[in-house]
C-alpha positions, 0 to 999 in steps of 0.5 A, spaced: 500 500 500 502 506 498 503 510 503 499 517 505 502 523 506 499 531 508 501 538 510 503 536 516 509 531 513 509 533 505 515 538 506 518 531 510 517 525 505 516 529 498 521 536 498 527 533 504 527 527 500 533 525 495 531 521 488 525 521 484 517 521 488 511 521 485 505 525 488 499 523 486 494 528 488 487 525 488 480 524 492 476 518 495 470 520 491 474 521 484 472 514 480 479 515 474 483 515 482 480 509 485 482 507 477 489 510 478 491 507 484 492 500 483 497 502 478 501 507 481 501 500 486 504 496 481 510 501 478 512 502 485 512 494 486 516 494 479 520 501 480 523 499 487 527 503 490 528 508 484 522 511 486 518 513 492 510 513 490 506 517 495 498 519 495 495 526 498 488 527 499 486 534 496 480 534 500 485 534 508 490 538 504 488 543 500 493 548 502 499 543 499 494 542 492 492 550 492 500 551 493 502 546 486 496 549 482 492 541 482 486 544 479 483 538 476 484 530 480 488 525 479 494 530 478 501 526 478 506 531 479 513 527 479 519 530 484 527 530 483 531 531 489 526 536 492 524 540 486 518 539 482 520 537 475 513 534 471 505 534 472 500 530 469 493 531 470 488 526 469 488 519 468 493 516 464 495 508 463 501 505 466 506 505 461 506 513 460 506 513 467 512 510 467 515 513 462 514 519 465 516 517 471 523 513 468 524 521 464 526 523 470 530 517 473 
């Protein structure tokens, strides 16, 4: 299971961390997110270590999603070493997430 950061540890997981992280910014009423989780699931099983996958609910941390702009969910926004580097919005099908995710690797 993914793990499930907020405001009060994204500075921690996401923008102290080293490497690539994938933040998926969703909400447990969004259908194409419930569609998506079990995706991001699989690519952090398959990716490893390489990546750190996180979720974050907009509805308990909408300060973080007003901060980054996520005006539609899903929004993917992809990590390196604490800057923001890639966004994607919407639903997208595992092997454009990955590639997305392997771009930045």
């Amino acid at each position: 299971m993914l793990n499930h950061i907020n405001t009060s540890n994204f500075t921690e997981e996401v923008l102290n961390s080293k490497g690539v992280v994938v933040v998926d910014f969703f909400a447990t009423w969004c259908a194409p997110c419930k569609m998506l989780s079990p995706i991001l699931e699989e690519l952090q099983t398959e990716m490893g270590e390489s990546v750190k996958i996180v979720k974050l609910d907009v509805d308990e941390s909408g300060e973080i999603a007003n901060k980054y702009q996520v005006q539609n969910i899903p929004t993917i926004k992809i990590f390196k070493d604490g800057a923001e580097v890639d966004t994607k919005v919407g639903f997208l099908p595992k092997d454009a997430l990955k590639e997305a995710i392997e771009e930045v690797l």
